[in-house]
C-alpha positions in Angstrom: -9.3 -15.5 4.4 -11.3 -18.4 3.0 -10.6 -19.2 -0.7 -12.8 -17.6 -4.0 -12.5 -16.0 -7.2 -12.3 -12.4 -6.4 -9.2 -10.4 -4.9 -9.8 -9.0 -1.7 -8.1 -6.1 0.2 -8.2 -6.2 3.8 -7.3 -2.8 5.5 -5.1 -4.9 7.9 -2.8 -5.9 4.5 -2.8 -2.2 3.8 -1.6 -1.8 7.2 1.0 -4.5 7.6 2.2 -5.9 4.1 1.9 -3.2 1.1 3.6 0.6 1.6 2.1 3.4 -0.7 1.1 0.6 -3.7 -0.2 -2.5 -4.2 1.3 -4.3 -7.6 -1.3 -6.9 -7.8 1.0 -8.9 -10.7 3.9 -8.9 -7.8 1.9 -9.4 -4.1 -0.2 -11.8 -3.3 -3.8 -11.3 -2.7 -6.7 -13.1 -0.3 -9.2 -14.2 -2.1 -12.8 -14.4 -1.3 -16.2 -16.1 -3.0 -18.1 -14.1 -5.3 -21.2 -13.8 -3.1 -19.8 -12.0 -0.3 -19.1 -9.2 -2.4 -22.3 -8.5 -4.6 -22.6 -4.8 -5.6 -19.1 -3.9 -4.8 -16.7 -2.2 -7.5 -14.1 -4.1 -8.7 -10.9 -1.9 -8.6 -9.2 -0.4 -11.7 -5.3 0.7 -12.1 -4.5 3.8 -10.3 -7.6 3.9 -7.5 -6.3 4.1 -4.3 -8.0 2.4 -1.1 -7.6 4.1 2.5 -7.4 2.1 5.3 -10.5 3.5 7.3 -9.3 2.4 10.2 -6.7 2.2 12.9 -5.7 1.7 16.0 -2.9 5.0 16.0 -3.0 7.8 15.0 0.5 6.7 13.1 -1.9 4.2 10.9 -4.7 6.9 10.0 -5.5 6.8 6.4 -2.7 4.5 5.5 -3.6 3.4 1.5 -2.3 1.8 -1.7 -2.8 2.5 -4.8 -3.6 -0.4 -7.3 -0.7 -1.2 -10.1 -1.2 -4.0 -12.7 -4.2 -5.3 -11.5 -4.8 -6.8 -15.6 -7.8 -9.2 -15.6 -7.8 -9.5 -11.9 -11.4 -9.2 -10.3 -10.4 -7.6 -6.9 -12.5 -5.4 -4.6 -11.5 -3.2 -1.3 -13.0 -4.9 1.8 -14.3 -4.1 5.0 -13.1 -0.7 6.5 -11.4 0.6 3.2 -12.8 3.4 1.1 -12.2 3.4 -2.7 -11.0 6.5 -4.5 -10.9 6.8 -8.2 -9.4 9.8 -9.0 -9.7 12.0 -12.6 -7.0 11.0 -14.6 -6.7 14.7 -16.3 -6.2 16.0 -12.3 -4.1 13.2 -10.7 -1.2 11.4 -11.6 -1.2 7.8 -11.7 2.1 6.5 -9.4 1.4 9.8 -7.5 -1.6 8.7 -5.7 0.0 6.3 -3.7 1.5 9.2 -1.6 -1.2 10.8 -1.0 -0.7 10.4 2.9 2.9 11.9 2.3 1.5 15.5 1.0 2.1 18.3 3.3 -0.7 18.5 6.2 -2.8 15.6 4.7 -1.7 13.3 7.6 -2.7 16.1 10.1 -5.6 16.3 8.2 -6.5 13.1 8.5 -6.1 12.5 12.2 -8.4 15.9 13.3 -10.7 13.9 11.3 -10.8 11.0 13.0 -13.2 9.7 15.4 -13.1 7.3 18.2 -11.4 6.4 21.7 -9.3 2.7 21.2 -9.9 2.1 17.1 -9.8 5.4 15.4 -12.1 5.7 11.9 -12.5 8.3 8.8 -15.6 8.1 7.0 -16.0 9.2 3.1 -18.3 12.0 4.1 -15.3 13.9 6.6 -13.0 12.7 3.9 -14.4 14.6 1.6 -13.3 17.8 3.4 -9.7 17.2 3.9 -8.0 19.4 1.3 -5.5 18.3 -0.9 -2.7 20.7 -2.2 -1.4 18.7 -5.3 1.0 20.3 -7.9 0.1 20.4 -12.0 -0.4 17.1 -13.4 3.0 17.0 -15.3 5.2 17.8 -12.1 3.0 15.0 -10.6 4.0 12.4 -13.3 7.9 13.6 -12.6 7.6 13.1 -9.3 6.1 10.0 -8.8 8.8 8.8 -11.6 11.6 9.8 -9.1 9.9 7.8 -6.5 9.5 5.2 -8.5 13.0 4.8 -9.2 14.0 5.0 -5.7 11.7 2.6 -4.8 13.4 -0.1 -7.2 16.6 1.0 -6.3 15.7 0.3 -2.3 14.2 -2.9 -3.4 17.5 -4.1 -5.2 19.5 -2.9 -2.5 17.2 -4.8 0.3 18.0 -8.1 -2.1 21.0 -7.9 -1.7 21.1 -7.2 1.8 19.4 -10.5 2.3 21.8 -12.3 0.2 24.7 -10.8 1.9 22.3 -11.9 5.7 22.2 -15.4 4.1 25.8 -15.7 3.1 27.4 -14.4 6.1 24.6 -17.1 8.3 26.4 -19.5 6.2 29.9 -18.4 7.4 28.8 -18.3 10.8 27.9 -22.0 10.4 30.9 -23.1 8.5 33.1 -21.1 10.7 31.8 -21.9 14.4 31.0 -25.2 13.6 35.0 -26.0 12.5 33.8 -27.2 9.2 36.2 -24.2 7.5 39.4 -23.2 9.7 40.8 -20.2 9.5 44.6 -20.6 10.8 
């Protein structure tokens, strides 16, 4: 990705690097210039971007939604479609799983089209439908979520300390710099 002014999400980054959201004041974003993406949205808090393409059916429809994005000018690139939600229907933090909800994923791949690279378009998109609970359950349950997701990040922290620590050990210990006996 060459270097601009204005964020850019690739539907391979959805793919690879960011799970369910995309915390643009935490993960680092491409950036591209200003004149490849005339006449494009720039995305808002809570709109989630789909992946419109994969080569799995695993990958169909993979997407983020967008977290503190601030004063961040960022758009969704090539093979992502944008979806901005009503605020008064869906949850914000609840978006982000909108893959998860019972027989969207299934949805999603008998929608798909294509032999090696598998595609959804807005238009077939449009039919999948979504069973979402009331608005309040929604904000409950992405809360729960939430949590556990910082609670899995704190615990993976520290399981990389502990991986770095004991690789220390292991270099201290096989090398005969520290003897045990």
């Amino acid at each position: 990705m060459e270097s601009g002014e204005i964020g850019y999400i690739h539907y391979g980054d959805i793919h690879t690097k960011w799970s369910n959201f995309l915390d643009c004041s935490k993960n680092y974003i491409p950036y591209i210039k200003k004149e490849k993406v005339k006449d494009i949205p720039f995305l808002e808090n809570g709109d989630l971007v789909i992946a419109d393409a994969s080569e799995d059916y695993e990958g169909i429809g993979v997407c983020v939604e967008i977290k503190n994005i601030g004063e961040r000018n960022v758009v969704a690139g090539l093979h992502t479609l944008l979806l901005r939600g009503n605020k008064s229907r869906v949850a914000d933090g609840f978006k982000g799983y909108f893959r998860e909800i019972e027989g969207v994923k299934d949805a999603l791949i008998r929608i798909a089209t294509g032999i090696s690279v598998y595609g959804i378009s807005k238009n077939n998109l449009k039919n999948v439908k979504v069973k979402i609970p009331p608005i309040k359950e929604q904000t409950a349950i992405a809360q729960i979520l939430s949590d556990m997701d910082a609670e899995i990040e704190a615990l993976e922290k520290k399981l990389t300390k502990y991986k770095m620590i004991k690789q220390g050990m292991m270099q201290n210990l096989l090398t005969g710099k520290i003897r045990l006996v």
